[in-house]
Each structure stands twice: as C-alpha cells, then as structure tokens.
N, C-alpha and C positions, 0 to 999 in steps of 0.2 A: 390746602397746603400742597406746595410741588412738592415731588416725588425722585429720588434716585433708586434703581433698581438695585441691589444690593446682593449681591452672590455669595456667600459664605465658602471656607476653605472645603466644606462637606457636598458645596454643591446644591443648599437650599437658597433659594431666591426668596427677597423680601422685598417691600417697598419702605424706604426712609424718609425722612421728612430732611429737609434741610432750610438753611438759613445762610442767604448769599454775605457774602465776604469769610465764612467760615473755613477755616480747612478743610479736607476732605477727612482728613484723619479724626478731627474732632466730630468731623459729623457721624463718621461711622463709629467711634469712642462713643458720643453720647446716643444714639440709637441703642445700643444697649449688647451689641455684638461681640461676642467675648473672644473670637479667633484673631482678632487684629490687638498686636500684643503692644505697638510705640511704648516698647521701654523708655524711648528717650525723652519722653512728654514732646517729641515737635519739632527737635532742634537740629535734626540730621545727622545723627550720630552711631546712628544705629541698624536702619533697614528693615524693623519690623513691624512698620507700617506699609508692606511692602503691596501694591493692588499691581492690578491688568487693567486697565481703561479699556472702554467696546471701541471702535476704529472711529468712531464718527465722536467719541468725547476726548481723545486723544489729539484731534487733528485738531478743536477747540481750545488747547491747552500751550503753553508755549514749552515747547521744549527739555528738558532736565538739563541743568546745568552742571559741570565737571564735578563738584561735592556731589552730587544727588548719580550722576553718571558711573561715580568712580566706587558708590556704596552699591549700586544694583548689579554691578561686575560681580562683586563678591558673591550673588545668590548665585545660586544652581537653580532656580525657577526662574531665573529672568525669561523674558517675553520679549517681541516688540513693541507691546505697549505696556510694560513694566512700566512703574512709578513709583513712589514713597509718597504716601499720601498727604503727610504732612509740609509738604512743599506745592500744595494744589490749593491755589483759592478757590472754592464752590461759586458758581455767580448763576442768574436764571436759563442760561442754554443749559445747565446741568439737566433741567426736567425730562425726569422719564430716561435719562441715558445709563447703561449698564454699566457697574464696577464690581468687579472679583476678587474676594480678598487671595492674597497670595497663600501657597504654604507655606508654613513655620519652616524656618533648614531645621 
C-alpha cells in the first residue's frame, strides 16, 4: 500500500495509507487522526480541514480556488502551502510526500 507521510498538529509523524481519487481529508478522516476536525463533512465551508502540503506535493496540486483562497485568509496559521484538504484529490504522486495537519484557531 502507498504511503502519505502524515504530521499531526502535535508534531508526530505517521505513515497513512491512501486510495487515489480520495480526498485528502477523507484520507487523513479515515486514517484515524483525531486533530483534523472538517466540521463541514467536505464541502468548503468551514477551514478545519485546514493542512500545509511539503513544497514538492504543493507544486503537484492545482492551485486553491477564490472559495477555498478566501476561507484560508481567515486562519491565523495560514502558510504558503496552506490548503483545506478537502478540496485535494489524493492521486499516485501522493506517495511518500509530507502533509501537516494545521492548528485548530
């Protein structure tokens, strides 16, 4: 099974399993991770699916569009590679690349 490197908000490193076309959210949801809170089940409404992508799974990704742009304004932990993970389909370059779940605001 491939692998996502998996960082938790405390800073312990995991490896997860995933399944391409999944979200990124649902993957790190069913992994079993209790720090990533998607109130919203998914649907962008919210920002607490909030990760850091590593620079090289960032650059793989297409962009965040103005909904998903205009919800990571709102954090005070945004990053440059802030995301809402539930706008990320997982696909096989995933394997092996780091993701950080954000802090809770």
């Amino acid at each position: 099974m491939q692998t996502i490197k998996l960082t938790n908000s405390q800073g312990e490193e995991t490896d997860i399993g995933f399944t391409p076309g999944d979200t990124l959210m649902q993957t790190i949801v069913n992994s079993g991770a209790s720090d990533l809170l998607a109130l919203c089940g998914g649907v962008c409404s919210c920002a607490t699916c909030h990760v850091y992508l590593d620079e090289e799974l960032a650059g793989l990704v297409a962009p965040a569009d103005e909904e998903e742009n205009d919800l990571l304004e709102l954090s005070e932990h945004r990053q440059q590679h802030s995301r809402l993970s539930c706008q990320i389909r997982v696909t096989e370059d995933f394997a092996g690349k780091k993701v950080t779940i954000a802090q809770s605001e």
